[in-house]
N, CA, C and O of each residue as an XYZ file, in Angstrom:
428
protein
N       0.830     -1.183      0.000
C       0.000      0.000      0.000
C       0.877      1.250      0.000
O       0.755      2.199     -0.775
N       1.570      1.150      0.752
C       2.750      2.646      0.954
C       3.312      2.523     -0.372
O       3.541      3.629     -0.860
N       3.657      1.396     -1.233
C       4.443      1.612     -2.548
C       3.538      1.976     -3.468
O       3.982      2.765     -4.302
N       2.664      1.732     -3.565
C       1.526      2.475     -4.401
C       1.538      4.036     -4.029
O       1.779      4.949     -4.819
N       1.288      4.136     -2.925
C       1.277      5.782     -2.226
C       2.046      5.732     -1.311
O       1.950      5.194     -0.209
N       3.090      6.497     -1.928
C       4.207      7.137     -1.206
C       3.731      8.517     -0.317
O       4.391      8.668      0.711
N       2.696      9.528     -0.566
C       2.168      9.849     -0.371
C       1.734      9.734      1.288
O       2.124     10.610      2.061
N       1.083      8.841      1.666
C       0.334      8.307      3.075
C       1.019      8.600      3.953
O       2.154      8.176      4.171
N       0.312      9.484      4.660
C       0.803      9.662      6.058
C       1.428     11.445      6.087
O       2.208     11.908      6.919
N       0.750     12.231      4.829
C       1.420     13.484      4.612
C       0.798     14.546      4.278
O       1.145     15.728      4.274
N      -1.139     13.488      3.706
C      -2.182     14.333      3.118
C      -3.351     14.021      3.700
O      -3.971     12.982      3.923
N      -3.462     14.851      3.840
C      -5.310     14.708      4.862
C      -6.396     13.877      4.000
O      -6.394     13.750      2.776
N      -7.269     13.372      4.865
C      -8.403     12.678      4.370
C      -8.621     12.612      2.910
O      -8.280     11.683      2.178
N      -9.169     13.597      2.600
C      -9.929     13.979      1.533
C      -9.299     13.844      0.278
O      -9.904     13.418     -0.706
N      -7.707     14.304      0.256
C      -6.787     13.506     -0.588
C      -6.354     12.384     -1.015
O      -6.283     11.897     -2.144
N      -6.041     11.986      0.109
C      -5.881     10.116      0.371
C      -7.446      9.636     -0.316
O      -7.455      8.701     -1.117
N      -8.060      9.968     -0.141
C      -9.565      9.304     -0.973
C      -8.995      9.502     -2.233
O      -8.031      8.786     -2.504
N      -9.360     10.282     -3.030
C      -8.918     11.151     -3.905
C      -7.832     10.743     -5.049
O      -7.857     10.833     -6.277
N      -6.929     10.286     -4.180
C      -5.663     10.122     -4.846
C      -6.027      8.317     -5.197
O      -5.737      7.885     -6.313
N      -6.600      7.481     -4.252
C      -6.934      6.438     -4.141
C      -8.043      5.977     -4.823
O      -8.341      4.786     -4.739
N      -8.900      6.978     -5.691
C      -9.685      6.710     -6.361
C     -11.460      6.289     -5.229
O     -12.569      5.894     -5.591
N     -11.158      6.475     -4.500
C     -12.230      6.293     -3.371
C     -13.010      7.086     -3.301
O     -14.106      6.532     -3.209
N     -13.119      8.384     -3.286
C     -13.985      9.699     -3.192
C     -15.307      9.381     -4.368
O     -15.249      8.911     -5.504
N     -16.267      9.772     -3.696
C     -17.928      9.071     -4.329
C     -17.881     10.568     -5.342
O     -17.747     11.604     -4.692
N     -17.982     10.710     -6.831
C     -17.933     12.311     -7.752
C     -19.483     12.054     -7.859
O     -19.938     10.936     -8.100
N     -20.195     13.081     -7.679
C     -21.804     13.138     -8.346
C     -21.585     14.115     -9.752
O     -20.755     15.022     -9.798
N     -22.419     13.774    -10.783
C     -22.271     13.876    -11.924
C     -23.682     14.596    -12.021
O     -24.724     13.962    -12.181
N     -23.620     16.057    -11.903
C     -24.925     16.626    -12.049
C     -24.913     17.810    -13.269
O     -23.841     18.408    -13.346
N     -25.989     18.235    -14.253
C     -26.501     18.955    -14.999
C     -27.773     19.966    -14.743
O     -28.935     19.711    -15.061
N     -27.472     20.749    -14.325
C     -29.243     21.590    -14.327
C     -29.898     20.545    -13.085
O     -29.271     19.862    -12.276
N     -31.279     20.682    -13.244
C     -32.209     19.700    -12.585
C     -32.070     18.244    -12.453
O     -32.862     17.664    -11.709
N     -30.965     17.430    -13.218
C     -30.880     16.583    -13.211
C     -29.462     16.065    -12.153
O     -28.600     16.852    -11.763
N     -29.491     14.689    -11.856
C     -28.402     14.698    -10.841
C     -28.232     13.255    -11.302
O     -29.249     12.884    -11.888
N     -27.214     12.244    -11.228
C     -27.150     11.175    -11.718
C     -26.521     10.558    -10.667
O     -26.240     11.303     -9.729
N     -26.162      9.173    -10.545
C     -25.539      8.408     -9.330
C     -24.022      9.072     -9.048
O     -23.361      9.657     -9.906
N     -23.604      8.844     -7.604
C     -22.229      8.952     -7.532
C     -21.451      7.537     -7.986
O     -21.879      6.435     -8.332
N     -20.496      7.930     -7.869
C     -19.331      7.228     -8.858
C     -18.340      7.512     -8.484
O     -18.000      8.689     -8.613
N     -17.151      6.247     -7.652
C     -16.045      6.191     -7.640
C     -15.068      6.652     -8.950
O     -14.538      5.691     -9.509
N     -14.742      8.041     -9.542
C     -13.754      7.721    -10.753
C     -11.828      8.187    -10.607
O     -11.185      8.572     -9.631
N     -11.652      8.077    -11.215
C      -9.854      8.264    -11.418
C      -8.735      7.754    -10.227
O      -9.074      6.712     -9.667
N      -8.036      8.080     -9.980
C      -7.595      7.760     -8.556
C      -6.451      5.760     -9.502
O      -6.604      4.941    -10.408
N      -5.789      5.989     -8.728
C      -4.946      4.452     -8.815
C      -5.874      3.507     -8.208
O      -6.339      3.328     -7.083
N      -6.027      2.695     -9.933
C      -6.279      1.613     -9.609
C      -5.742      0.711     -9.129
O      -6.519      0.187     -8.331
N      -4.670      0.133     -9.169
C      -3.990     -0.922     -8.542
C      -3.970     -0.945     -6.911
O      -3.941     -1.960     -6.215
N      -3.994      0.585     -6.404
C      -3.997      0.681     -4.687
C      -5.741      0.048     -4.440
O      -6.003     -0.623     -3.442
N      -6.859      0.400     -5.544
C      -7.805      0.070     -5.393
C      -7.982     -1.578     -4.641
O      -8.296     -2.159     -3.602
N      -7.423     -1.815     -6.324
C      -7.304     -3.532     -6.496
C      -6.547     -4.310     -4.833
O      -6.800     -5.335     -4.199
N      -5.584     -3.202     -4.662
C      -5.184     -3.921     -3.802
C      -5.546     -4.196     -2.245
O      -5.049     -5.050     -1.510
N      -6.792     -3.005     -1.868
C      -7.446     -2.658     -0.948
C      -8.643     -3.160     -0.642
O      -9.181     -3.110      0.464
N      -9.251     -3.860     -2.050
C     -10.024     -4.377     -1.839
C     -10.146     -5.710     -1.280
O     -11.313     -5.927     -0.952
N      -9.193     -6.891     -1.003
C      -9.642     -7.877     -0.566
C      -9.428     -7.870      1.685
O      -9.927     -8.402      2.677
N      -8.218     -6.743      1.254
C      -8.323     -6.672      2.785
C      -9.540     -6.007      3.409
O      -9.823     -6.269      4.578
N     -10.400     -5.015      2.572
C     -11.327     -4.689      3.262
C     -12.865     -5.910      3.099
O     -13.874     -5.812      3.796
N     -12.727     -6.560      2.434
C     -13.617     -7.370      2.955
C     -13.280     -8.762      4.082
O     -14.196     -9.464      4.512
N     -12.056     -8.951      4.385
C     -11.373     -9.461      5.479
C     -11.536     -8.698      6.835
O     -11.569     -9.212      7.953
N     -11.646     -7.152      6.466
C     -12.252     -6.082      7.683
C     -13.528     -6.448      8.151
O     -13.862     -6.930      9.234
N     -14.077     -6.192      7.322
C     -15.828     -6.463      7.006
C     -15.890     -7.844      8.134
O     -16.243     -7.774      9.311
N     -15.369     -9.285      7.275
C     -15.808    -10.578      8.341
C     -15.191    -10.687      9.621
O     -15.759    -11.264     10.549
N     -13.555     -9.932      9.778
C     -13.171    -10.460     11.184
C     -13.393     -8.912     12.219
O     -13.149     -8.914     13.425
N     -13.895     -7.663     11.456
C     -13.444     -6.539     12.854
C     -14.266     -5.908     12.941
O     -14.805     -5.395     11.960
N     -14.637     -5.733     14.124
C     -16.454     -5.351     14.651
C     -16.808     -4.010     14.263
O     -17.951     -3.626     14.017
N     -15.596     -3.219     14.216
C     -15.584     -1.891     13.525
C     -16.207     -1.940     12.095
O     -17.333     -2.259     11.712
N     -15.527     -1.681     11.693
C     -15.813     -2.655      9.785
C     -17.226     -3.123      9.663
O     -18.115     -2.665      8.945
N     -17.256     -3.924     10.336
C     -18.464     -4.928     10.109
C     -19.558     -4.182     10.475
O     -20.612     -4.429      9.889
N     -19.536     -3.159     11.478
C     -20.689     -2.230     11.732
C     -20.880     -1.265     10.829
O     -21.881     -0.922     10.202
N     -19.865     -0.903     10.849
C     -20.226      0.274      9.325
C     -20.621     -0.492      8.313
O     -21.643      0.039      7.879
N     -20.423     -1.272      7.811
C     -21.077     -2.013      6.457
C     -22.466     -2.573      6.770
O     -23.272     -2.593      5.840
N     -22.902     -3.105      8.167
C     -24.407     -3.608      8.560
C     -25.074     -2.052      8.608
O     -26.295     -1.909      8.538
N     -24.497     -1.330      8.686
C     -25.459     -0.007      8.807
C     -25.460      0.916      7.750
O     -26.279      1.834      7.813
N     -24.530      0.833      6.580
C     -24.581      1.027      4.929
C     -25.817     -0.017      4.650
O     -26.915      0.389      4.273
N     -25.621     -0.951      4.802
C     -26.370     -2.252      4.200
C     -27.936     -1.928      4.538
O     -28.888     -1.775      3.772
N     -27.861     -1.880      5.903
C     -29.549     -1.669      6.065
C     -30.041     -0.273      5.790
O     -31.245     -0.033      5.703
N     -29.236      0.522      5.672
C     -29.481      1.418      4.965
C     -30.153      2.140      3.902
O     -30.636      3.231      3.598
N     -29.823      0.380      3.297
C     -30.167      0.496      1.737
C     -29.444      0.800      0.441
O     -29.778      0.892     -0.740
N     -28.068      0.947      1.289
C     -27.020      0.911      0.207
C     -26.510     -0.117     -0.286
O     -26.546     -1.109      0.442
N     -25.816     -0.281     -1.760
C     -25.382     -1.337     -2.584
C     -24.560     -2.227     -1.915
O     -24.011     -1.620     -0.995
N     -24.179     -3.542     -1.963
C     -23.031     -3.932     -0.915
C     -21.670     -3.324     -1.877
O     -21.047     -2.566     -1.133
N     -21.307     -3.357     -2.618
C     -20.589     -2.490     -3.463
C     -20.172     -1.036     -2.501
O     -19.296     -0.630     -1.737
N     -21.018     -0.754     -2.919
C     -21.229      0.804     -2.206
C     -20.455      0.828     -0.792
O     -19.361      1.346     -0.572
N     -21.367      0.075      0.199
C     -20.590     -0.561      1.217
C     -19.351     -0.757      1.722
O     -18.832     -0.104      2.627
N     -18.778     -1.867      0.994
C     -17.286     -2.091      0.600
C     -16.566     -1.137     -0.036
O     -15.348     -1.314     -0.055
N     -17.035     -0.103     -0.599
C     -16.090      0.602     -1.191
C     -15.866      1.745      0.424
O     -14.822      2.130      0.951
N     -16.859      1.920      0.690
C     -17.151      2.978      2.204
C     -16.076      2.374      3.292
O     -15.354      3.151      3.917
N     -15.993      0.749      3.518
C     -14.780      0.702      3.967
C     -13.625      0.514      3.393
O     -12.662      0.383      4.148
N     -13.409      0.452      1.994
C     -11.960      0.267      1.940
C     -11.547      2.103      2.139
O     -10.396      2.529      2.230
N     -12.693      2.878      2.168
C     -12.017      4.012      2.188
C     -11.479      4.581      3.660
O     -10.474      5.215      3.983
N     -12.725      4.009      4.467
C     -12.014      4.179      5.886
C     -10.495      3.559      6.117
O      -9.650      4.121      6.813
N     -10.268      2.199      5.358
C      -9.044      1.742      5.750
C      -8.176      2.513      5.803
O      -7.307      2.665      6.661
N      -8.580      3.605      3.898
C      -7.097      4.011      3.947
C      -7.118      5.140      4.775
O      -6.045      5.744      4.759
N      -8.034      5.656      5.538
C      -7.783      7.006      6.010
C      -7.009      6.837      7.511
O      -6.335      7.592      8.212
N      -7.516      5.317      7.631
C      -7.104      4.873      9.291
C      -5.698      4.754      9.028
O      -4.858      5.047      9.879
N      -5.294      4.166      7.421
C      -3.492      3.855      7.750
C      -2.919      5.016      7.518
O      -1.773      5.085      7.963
N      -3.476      6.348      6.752
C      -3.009      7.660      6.725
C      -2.879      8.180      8.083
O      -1.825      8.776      8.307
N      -3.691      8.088      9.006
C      -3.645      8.522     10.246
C      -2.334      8.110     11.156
O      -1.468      8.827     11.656
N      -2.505      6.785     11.179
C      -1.278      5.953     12.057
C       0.137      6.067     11.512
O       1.183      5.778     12.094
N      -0.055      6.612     10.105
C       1.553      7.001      9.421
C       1.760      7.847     10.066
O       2.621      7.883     10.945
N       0.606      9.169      9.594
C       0.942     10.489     10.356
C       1.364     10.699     11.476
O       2.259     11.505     11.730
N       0.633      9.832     12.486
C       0.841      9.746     13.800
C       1.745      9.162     14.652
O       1.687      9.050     15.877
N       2.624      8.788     13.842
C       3.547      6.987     14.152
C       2.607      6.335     14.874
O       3.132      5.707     15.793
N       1.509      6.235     14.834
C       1.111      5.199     15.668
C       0.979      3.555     15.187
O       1.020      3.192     14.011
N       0.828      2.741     16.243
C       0.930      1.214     15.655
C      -0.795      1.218     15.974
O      -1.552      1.756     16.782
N      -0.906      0.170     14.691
C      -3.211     -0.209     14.976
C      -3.049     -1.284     16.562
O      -2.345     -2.276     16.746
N      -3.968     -0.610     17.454
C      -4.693     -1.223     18.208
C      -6.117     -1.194     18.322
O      -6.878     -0.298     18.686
N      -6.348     -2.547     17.874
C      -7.787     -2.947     17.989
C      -8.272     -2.898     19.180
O      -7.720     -3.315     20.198
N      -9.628     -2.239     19.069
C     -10.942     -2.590     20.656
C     -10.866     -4.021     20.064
O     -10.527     -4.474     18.971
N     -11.421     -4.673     21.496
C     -11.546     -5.953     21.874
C     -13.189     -5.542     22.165
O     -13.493     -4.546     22.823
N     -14.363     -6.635     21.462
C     -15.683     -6.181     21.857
C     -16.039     -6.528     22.737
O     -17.152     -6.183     23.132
């Protein structure tokens, strides 16, 4: 992940989405407004974010709550999964920034 983005741990949130291709773009005209849409951003950090965040999703209560509450929501599971791989990366932007090491709550 850091070799994809060298970057991490130097740019706030909204970048790290951004740069990662994560940030939801709404595509609007006049009165009309069309779905949001993940676009541009590195794909390969995508590709590569995605299987750990559904490994988030089944083993970490964090994860797994945000996606049961996208889900009942009424959002896409797509949608979902993309909502956490974006938290992931903002959590490992944080702990760069921060030197900190991840400690998990225990539920």
């Amino acid at each position: 992940m850091v070799i994809d983005m060298p970057e991490l741990g130097y740019l706030d949130s909204k970048m790290i989405a951004a740069l990662a291709g994560l940030a939801p773009m709404t595509q609007k005209s006049g009165k009309w407004q069309g779905k949001e849409r993940i676009i541009g951003g590195r794909a390969s950090l995508r590709r590569a974010i995605y299987m750990p965040a559904l490994v988030a999703i089944r083993f970490n209560h964090d994860f797994r709550d945000k996606y049961q509450q996208l889900a009942t929501a009424g959002k896409a599971k797509k949608v979902a999964i993309t909502a956490v791989m974006r938290r992931i990366k903002v959590l490992a932007n944080t702990l760069l920034r921060e030197g900190r090491d991840w400690q998990p709550q225990r539920p």
